[in-house]
C-alpha positions in Angstrom: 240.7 93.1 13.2 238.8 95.7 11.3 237.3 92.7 8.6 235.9 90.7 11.9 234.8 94.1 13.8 232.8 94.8 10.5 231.9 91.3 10.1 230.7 91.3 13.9 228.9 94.9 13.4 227.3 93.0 10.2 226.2 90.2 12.0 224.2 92.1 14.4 222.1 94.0 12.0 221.3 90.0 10.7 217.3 90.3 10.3 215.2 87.7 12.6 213.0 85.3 11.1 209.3 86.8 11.8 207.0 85.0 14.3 204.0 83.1 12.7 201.1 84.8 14.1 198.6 82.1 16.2 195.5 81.2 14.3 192.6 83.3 15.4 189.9 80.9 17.2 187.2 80.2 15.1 183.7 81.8 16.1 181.7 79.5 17.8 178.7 79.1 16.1 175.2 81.0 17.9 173.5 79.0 20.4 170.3 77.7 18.8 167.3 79.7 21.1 165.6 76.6 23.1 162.0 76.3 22.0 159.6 77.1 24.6 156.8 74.7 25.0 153.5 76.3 26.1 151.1 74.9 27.9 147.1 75.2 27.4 145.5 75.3 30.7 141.7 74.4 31.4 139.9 75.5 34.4 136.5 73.5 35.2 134.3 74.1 37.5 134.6 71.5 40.9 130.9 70.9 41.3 129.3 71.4 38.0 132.2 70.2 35.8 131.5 73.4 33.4 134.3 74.7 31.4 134.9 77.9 33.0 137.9 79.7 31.3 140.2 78.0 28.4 144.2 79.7 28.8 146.4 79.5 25.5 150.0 79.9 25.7 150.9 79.8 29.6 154.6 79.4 30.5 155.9 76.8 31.9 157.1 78.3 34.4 154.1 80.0 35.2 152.9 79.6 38.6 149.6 78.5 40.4 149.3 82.1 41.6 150.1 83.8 37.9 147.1 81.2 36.6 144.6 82.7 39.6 145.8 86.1 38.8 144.7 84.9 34.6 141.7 83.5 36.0 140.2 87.0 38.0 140.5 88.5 34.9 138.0 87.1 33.6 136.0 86.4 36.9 136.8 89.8 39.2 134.6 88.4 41.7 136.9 85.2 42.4 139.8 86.8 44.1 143.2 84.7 43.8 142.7 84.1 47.9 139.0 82.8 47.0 139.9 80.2 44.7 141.4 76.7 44.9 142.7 74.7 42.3 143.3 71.5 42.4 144.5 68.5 39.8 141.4 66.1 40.5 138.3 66.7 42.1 139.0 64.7 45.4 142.9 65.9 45.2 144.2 69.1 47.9 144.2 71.9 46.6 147.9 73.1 45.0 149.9 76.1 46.5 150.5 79.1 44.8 154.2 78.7 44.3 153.8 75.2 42.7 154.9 75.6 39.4 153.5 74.5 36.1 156.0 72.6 34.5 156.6 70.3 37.8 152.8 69.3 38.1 152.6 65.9 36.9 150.3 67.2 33.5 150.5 67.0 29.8 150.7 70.6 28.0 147.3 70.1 28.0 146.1 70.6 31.9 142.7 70.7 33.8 142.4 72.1 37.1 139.3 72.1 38.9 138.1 75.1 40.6 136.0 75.9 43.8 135.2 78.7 45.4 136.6 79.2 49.3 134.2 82.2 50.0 135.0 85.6 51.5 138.4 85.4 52.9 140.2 87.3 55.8 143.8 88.1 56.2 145.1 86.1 59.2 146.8 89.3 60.6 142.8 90.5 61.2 141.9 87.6 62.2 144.3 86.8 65.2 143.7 91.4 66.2 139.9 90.1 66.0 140.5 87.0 68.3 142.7 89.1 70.9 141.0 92.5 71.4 137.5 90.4 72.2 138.8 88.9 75.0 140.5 91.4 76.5 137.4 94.2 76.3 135.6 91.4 77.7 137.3 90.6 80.8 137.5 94.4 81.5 133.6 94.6 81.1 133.3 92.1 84.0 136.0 93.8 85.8 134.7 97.1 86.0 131.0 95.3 86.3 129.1 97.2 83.5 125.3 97.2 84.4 123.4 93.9 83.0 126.5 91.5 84.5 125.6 91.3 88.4 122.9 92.5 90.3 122.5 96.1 90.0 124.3 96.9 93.3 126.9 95.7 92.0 127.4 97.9 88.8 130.8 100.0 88.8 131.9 98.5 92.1 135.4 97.4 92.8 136.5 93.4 94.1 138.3 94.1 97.6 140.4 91.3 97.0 143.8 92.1 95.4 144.1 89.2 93.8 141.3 89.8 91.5 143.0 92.9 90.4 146.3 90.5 89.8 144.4 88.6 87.7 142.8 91.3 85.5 146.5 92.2 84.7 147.5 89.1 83.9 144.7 88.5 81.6 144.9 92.3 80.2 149.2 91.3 79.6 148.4 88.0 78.0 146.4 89.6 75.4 148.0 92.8 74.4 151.6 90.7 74.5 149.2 88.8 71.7 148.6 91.8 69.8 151.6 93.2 70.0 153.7 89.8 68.4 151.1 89.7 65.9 151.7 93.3 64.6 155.7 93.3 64.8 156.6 89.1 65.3 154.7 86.5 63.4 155.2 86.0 60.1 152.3 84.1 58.9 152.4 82.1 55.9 149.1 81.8 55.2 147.4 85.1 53.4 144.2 84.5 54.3 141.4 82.3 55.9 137.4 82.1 55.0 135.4 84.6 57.0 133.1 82.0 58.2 135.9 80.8 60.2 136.7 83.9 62.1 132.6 83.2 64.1 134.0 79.7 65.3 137.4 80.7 66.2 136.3 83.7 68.2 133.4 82.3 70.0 136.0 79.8 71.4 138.5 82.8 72.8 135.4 85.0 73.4 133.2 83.0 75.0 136.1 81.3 77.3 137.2 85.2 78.4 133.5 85.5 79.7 133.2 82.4 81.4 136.3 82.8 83.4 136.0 86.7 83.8 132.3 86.1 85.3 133.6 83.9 88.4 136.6 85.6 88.7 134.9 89.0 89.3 131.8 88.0 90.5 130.8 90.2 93.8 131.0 86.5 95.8 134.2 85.5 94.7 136.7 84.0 97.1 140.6 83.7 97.7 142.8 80.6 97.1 142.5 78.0 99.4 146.1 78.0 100.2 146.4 81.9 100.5 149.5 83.8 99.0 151.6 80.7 98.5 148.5 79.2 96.1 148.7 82.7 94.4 152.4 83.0 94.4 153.1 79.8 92.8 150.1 80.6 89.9 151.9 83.8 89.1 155.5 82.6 88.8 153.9 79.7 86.4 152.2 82.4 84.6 155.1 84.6 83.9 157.6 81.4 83.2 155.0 80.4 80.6 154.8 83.9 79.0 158.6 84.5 78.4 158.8 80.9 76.9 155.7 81.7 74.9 157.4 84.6 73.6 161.1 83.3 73.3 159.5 80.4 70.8 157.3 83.1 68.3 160.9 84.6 68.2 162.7 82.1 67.1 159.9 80.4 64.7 160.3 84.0 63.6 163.7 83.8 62.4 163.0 80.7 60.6 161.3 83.1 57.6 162.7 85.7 55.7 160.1 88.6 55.3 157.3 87.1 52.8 159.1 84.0 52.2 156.9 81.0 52.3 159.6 78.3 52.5 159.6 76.4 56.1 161.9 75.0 58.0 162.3 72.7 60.5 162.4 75.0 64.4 165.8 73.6 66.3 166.8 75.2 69.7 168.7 78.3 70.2 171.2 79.4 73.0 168.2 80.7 74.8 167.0 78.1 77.3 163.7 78.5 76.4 163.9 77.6 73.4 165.7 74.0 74.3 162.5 72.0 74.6 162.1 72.2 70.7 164.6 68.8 71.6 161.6 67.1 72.7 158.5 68.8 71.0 157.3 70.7 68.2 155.2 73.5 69.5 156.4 74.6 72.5 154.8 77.7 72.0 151.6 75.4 72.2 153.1 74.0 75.3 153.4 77.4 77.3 150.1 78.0 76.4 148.4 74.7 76.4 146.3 74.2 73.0 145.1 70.9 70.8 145.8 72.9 67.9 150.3 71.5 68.4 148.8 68.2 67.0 147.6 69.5 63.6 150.9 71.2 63.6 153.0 68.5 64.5 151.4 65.9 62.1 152.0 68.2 58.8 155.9 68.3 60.2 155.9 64.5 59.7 154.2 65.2 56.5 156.6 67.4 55.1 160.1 67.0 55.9 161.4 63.6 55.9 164.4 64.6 58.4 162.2 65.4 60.8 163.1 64.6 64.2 161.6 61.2 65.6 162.2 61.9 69.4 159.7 65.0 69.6 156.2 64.9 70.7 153.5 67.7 70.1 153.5 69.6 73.2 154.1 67.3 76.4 157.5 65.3 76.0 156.4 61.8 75.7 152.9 62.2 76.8 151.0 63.9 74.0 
């Protein structure tokens, strides 16, 4: 018993045969740094075809914008908003977030270069367009002297309805300002400043031409009375919530200073369904040719783009 205990005791302190320790993985050899390819960018000029500025070494991945920003260094007087580059003299001119290894060029590219004039940021623009006719309609209102005959100057319309009017007109416009300082998010920076006299002469110019019959010492009321002016105010108001319910949602489309669009689809909020049938219902509430201009650069630009929709009118226009 004792020779197997000690046997059995023996047996326990037997040694065990040592694990093989796993071959270490072999280090992977460094990743070759890709070679970047630079690109040499020439800038002409549009009209002259003069060799303006000669770039060495631009990034592929630089962008339209970084090549405008290259360019005003050597030209401060052409602002990046000022200029527009384009591939070929009769081509559109590219967009600042194009980049330059997807333009359809060698590493050798020419842009040509034209000058857009003086530019305006859209925001002042629109405030500009706005403000006029709305000091304008108040002028006639109040008839400043030089409007009517001189009777007339400082007087008041007896009619009520001309006041009704004046408020409407004065909410229409400072509901304008107001979305364009805390709603719209406009994706274009800038337009020319020779644009700003056309644009408002229109809103100007129609502000004065309604404003002088409207408040003119001779005016009459509606032919049909307080049902004529009753139906024209419900219109009015319908119009200016649906106007406003459509620059909130186009709103949402953006992130804040993102330039990438999408295309507007209703929201729960029922004035938002007609987007089913057109593209600018905002256009629609308000009634302007511009929706066309819009609606054709939506076909232009996405493909999905819903066939069913009109401009502003559902099957009309």
């Amino acid at each position: 018993m004792d020779i197997l205990a000690l046997e059995a005791k023996g047996g326990g302190n037997v040694a065990e045969p040592e694990k093989k320790a796993a071959p270490r993985p072999k280090p992977k050899p460094p990743k070759k740094a890709k070679r970047i390819v630079y690109f040499e960018v020439e800038i002409v000029d549009l009209k002259t075809k003069e060799k303006l500025l000669l770039l060495d070494k631009v990034e592929p991945t630089a962008t339209i914008l970084d090549i405008k920003a290259l360019f005003h260094k050597s030209y401060p007087k052409w602002y990046p908003a000022r200029q527009s580059l384009r591939l070929d003299s009769k081509a559109k001119s590219l967009r600042d977030e194009d980049v330059l290894q997807t333009l359809p060029v060698g590493t050798t590219a020419s842009f040509y270069f034209s000058d857009l004039g003086p530019q305006l940021t859209w925001g002042t623009v629109f405030l500009t367009e706005c403000v006029g006719p709305l000091l304008i309609f108040l002028m006639f209102y109040f008839r400043l002297p030089f409007i009517y005959a001189p009777k007339y100057d400082f007087t008041s319309s007896k009619h009520w309805v001309v006041h009704l009017a004046c408020m409407c007109h004065s909410f229409h416009y400072i509901k304008r300002i107001l979305e364009t300082l805390f709603v719209h998010r406009i994706s274009h920076g800038t337009m020319p400043l020779r644009n700003i006299f056309k644009n408002c002469g229109y809103y100007w110019c129609s502000a004065a031409w309604m404003a002088y019959y409207i408040n003119h010492p001779l005016y009459t009321t509606p032919f049909y009375g307080q049902q004529q002016v009753n139906t024209g105010l419900y219109i009015f108001l319908f119009c200016q919530v649906g106007n406003f319910s459509i620059h909130v949602t186009l709103r949402n489309l953006k992130a804040t200073g993102s330039k990438v669009k999408k295309i507007p689809y209703p929201t729960k909020n029922p004035f938002t369904w007609i987007f089913w049938l057109v593209s600018c219902p905002n256009y629609t509430y308000e009634m302007t040719v511009w929706a066309k201009g819009k609606h054709r650069s939506y076909l232009k630009e996405f493909r999905d783009y819903p066939t069913l929709r009109s401009s502003i009118l559902p099957f009309i226009l």
